[in-house]
matplotlib code that plots the C-alpha trace (Angstrom):
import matplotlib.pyplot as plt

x = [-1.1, 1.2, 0.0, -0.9, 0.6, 4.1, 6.1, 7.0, 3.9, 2.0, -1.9, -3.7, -7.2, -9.9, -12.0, -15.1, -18.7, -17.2, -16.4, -19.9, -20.8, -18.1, -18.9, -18.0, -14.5, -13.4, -10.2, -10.7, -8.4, -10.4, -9.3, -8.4, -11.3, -10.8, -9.4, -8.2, -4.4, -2.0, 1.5, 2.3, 1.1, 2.1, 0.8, -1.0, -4.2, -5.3, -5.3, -5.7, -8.3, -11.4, -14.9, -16.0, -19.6, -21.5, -25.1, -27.9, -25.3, -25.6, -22.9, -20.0, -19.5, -16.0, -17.8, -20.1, -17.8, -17.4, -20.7, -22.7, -25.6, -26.1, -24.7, -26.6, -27.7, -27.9, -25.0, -26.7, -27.6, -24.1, -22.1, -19.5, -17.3, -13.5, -11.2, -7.1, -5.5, -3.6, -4.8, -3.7, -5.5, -6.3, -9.9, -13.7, -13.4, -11.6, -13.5, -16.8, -18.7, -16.9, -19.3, -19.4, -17.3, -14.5, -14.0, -11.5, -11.6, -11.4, -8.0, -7.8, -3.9, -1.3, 2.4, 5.2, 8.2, 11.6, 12.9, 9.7, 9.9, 7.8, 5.3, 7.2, 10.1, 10.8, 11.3, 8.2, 7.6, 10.0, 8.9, 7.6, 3.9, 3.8, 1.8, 0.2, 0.1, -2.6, -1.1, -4.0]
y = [14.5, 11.5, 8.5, 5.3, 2.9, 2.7, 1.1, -2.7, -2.4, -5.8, -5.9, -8.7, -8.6, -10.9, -11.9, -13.5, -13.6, -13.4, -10.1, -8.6, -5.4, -2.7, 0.3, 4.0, 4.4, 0.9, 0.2, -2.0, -4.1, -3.1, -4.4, -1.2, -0.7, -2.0, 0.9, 2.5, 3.1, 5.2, 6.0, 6.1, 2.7, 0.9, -2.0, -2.7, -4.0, -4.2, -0.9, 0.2, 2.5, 3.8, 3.9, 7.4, 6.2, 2.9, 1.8, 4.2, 7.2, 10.6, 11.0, 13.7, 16.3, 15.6, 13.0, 14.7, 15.0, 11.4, 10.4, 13.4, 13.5, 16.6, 16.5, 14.1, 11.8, 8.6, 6.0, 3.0, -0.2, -2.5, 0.6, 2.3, 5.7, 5.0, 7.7, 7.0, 9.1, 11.6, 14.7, 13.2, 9.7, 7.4, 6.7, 7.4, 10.9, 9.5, 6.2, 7.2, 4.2, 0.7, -2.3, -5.1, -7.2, -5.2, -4.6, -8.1, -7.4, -5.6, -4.7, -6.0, -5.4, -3.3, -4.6, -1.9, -3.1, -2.7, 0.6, 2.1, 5.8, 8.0, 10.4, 13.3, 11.9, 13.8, 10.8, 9.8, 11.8, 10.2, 7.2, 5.3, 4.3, 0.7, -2.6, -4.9, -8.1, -10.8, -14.3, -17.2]
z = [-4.7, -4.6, -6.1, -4.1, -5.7, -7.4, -10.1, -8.8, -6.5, -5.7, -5.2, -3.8, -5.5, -5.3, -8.0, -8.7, -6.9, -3.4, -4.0, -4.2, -6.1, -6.1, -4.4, -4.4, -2.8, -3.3, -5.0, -7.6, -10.9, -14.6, -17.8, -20.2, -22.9, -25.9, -28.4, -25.6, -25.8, -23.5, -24.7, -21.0, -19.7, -22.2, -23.1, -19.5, -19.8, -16.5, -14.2, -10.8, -10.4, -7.7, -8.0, -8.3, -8.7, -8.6, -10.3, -9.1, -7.7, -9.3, -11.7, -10.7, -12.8, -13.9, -16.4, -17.9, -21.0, -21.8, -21.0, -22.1, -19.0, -17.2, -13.5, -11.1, -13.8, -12.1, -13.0, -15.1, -13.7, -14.4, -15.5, -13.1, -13.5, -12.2, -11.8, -11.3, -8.6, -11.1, -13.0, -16.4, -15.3, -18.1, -16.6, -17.1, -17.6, -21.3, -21.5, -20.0, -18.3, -17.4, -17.6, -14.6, -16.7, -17.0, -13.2, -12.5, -8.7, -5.7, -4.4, -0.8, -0.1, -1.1, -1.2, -1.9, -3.4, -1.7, -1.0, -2.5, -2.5, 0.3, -0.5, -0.3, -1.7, -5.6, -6.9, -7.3, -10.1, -12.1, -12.3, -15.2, -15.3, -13.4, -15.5, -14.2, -14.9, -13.3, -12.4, -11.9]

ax = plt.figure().add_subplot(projection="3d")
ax.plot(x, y, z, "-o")
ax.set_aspect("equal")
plt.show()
C-alpha cells in the first residue's frame, strides 16, 4: 500500500477544544512518546497517524503485544491506539496506548508538495521518512 502522505507534504490540522474527541478513522497530528526513537524519522516529534481505536472500542488484535489485553478488551477512557499506514509503522503496536494529550490535532487538509509522486509511481519507495514540524 502506498502511503498517504509524502516527504514535503503540508497538513492543515486543527488544534485545541474545537476539535472534539478523535474518533476511529480520523486522521490525526501526535507528539512521539517520550523514549521513543526511530532511526528512520529522525528526530520528528510530531507524526501523522489514524486512530485504530478510540475510548470504549474493543481493542484490535494487532495491539495486543504492546498493551498485553486479550482481543476486544475495551480501549481505556483518555487512551487511543494509532496505527501509521506502513507495515514497519512506528505506532501503537511499538508504543501501546497514546494519551489525549499527546494527540495535537485532527488533520483536516492534505497539501502535496510540487511534483509529488503518484501512487503507483516506484519512487515512492525511495523516499526518506518526511518530519514534521508545527508552526503556531
Amino acid at each position: 500500500m502506498a502511503p498517504q502522505y509524502f516527504p514535503g507534504d503540508r497538513v492543515l490540522a486543527a488544534r485545541g477544544w474545537f476539535v472534539g474527541r478523535p474518533r476511529t478513522g480520523d486522521v490525526v497530528v501526535v507528539r512521539r512518546p517520550s523514549g521513543m526513537a526511530d532511526p528512520g524519522h529522525g528526530n520528528a516529534k510530531l507524526l501523522i497517524k489514524n486512530v485504530a481505536a478510540a475510548p470504549g472500542d474493543p481493542e484490535p488484535e494487532i495491539f495486543t503485544a504492546a498493551t498485553g489485553n486479550p482481543v476486544g478488551t475495551p480501549t481505556p477512557d483518555g487512551c487511543y491506539l494509532v496505527l501509521g499506514r506502513h507495515v514497519a509503522s512506528e505506532d501503537s503496536k511499538r508504543w501501546g496506548y497514546v494519551k489525549r494529550r499527546d494527540i495535537v490535532g485532527r488533520v483536516l487538509q492534505r497539501h502535496p508538495r510540487r511534483n509529488a509522486p503518484g501512487p503507483g509511481d516506484p519512487s515512492v519507495f525511495r523516499e526518506q521518512p518526511r518530519t514534521l514540524q508545527w508552526k503556531e
